[in-house]
N, C-alpha and C positions, 0 to 999 in steps of 0.2 A: 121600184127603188124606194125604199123607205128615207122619211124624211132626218136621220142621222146619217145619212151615206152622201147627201146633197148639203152642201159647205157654199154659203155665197157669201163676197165678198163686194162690195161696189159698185152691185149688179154684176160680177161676175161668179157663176156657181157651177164648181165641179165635185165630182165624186171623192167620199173618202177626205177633204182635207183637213187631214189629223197629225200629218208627220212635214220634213221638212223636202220628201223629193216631191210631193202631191203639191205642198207651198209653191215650189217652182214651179213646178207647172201649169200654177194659177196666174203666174207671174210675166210665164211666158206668155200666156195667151192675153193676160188684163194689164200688162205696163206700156206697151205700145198706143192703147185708148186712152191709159191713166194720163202718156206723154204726150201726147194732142190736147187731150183736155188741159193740161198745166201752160200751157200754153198760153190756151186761153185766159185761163180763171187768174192767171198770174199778172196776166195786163190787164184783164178788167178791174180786179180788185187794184190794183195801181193807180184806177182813174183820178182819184182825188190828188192825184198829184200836178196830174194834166196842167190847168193854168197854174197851178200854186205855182209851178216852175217860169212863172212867166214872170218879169221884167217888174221890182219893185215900183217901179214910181207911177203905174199905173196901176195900183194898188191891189195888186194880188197877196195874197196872204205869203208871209214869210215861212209857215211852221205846219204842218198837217201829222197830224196821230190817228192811225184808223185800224182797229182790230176788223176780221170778220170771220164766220165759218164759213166752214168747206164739207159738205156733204153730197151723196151718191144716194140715189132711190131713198132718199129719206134718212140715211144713216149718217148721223155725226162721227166725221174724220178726222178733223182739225181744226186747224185755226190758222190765218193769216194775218202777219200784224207788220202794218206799215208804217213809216216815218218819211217828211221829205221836210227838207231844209233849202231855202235861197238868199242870196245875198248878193247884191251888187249885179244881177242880172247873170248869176250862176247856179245849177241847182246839182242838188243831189236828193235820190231817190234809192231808199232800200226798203227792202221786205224778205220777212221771214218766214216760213212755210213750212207747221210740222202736221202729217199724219199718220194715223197708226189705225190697224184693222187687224182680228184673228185674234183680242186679247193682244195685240203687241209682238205678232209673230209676223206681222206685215208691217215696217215703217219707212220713215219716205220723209226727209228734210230737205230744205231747198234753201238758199239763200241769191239774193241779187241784187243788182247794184247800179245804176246807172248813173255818170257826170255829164254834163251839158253845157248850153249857154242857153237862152234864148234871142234869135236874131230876127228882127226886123216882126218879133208876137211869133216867131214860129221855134220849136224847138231842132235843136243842134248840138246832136249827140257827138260828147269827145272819147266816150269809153263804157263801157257795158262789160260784167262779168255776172254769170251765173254758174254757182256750183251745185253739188245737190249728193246724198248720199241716201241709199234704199237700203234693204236688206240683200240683195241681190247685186248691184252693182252701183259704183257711185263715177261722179266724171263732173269735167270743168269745161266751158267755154269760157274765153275774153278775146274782145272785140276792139281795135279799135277805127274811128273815123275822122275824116276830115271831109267838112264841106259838106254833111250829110252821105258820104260815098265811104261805103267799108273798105279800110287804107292794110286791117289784115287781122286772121283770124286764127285764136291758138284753139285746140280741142284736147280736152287728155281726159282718155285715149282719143288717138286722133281717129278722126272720120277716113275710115277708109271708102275707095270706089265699090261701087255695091252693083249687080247685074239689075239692070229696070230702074234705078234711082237715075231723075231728070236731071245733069248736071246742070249748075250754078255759073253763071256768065259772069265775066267784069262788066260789062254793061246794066245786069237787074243788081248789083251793089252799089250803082248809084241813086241818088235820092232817097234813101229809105232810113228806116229810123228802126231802132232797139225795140222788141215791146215794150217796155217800159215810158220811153221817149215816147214812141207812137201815140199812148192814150195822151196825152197833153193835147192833139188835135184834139179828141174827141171832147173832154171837158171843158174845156176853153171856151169862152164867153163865142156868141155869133155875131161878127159887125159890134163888137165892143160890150153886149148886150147879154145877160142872162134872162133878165121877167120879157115874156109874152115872145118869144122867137123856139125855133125847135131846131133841136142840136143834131136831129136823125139822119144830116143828110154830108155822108163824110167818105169820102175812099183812102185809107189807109195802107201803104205801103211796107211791110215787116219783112227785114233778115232776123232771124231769130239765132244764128251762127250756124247753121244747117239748113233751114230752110225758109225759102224765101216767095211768102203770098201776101195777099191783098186782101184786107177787112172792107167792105163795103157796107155801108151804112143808111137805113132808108127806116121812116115813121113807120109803125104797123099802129099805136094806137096812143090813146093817153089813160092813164091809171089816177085814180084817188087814193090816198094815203092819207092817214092821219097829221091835218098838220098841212098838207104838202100835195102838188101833183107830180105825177112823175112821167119824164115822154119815155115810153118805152117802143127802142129801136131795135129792128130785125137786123142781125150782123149776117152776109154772107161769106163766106170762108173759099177766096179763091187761091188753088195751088198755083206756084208758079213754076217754082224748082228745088232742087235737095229732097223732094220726097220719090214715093214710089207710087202708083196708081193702084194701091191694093184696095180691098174692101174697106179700112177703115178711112182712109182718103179720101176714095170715094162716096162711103156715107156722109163723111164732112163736108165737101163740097156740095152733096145734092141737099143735103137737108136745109129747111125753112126753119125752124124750132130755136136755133140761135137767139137767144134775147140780152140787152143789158137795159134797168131800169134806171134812169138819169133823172136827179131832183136837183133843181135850179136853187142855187143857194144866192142872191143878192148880192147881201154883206160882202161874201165872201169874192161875188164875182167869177164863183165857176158853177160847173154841174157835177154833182156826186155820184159815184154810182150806188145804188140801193141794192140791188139783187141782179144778178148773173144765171141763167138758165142755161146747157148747154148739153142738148142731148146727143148720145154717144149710139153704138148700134151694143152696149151692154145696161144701157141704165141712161139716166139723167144726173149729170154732175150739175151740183146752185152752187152759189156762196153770195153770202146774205151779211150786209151789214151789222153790225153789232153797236158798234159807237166812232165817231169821228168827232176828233177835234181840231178844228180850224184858228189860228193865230191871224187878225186884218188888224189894219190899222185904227179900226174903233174898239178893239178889243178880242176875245176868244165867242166863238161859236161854238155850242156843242151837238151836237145831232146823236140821240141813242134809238134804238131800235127797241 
């Protein structure tokens, strides 16, 4: 096979993609890993909003601005750029998500949304929507809750029943949080605390409006950084339900390789995330900080990469 007949794209490489049916069925085979992975890289890069959303008067920052990329085996995809806003012990969190691959013959935007409160330092999601549009197919979820318990869920197109997909119980839609909502455990000061405590140690329960697992969180080591150290925790990826036990599932759930790198910020009273590693069974999908800016009550923080 000569090297013009092999076409990769995100770690995914098939023969010939030069036209738009070979496109597809690049698409069919690498947008199912893409959608695992988005998953992911769409909460972690969210982390900075985690305590921002938490309760003014114990001085969490009001305002967060944070671009980052999003890259596959080394190839720059996109960008992810975030905003979160709170007031009066209510937050709102959005982010935007564009990527393109193939010159532009492969693209993929996402947008999402999460509203809340925060009660008693924990987050308390009242509505979550993600929409998202490919070159290939686009769709909407919104979500909403009460009480931390999914109260009911729209899809277009809707999720139909699928042969081997673990259906979803009214009992795992209680307690669980948006991924967006979710990272707010994870950045959130520990015992009130960000210097000298480690954030590595969190189990995280996620309906994502299909599927619903548990992030479990444990130290693997500490990193130097210019400036900075950073605790970098091992995420495990347990399925619960709404998926299917395929290959890609199953690569997800065995693998160790999951990383999110977390820098204690003071000031700010949270932890940032710096870098997202998460290997797929076609490639490794990062996304890497670029710049964040924090709003506290002593003024703005800026952190660049």
């Amino acid at each position: 096979m000569s090297e013009s007949d092999l076409s990769c794209v995100s770690g995914c490489c098939v023969r010939g993609l030069r036209d738009m049916s070979s496109l597809r069925g690049w698409a069919r085979v690498c947008t199912p890993v893409a959608r695992t992975a988005a998953v992911f890289l769409l909460a972690f890069s969210m982390g900075s909003a985690g305590s921002v959303a938490a309760d003014e008067k114990d001085g969490f920052p009001a305002k967060v601005d944070a671009v980052y990329s999003i890259a596959w085996n080394g190839m720059e995809l996109g960008n992810f750029v975030f905003s979160s806003a709170v007031k009066n012990g209510e937050y709102t969190l959005r982010g935007n998500t564009k990527l393109s691959a193939v010159m532009g013959a492969f693209t993929w935007s996402g947008f999402t949304q999460s509203l809340g409160k925060v009660a008693s330092g924990k987050p308390q999601p009242a509505a979550y929507a993600f929409s998202f549009e490919g070159s290939s197919k686009s769709g909407r979820i919104d979500m909403r809750f009460r009480k931390s318990a999914v109260t009911k869920v729209t899809s277009v197109p809707p999720i139909q029943p699928s042969p081997g997909r673990v259906p979803v119980t009214e009992a795992q839609l209680k307690g669980v949080l948006d991924p967006l909502s979710a990272v707010m455990a994870v950045t959130a000061p520990v015992g009130g605390k960000v210097a000298g405590v480690n954030p590595c140690k969190r189990k995280i329960p996620i309906f994502d409006g299909k599927q619903r697992f548990d992030l479990i969180f444990t130290h693997a080591r500490n990193e130097k950084l210019e400036g900075a150290d950073a605790f970098v925790c091992k995420v495990k990826y347990v399925p619960i339900s709404g998926h299917k036990m395929n290959k890609e599932t199953k690569f997800m759930a065995s693998t160790d390789g999951i990383e999110i790198w977390l820098i204690p910020v003071p000031e700010a009273k949270i932890f940032v995330p710096y870098y997202v590693t998460l290997p797929t069974p076609v490639g490794a999908a990062t996304i890497t900080s670029v710049k964040v800016s924090i709003d506290t009550p002593d003024g703005r923080v800026a952190l660049s990469n």
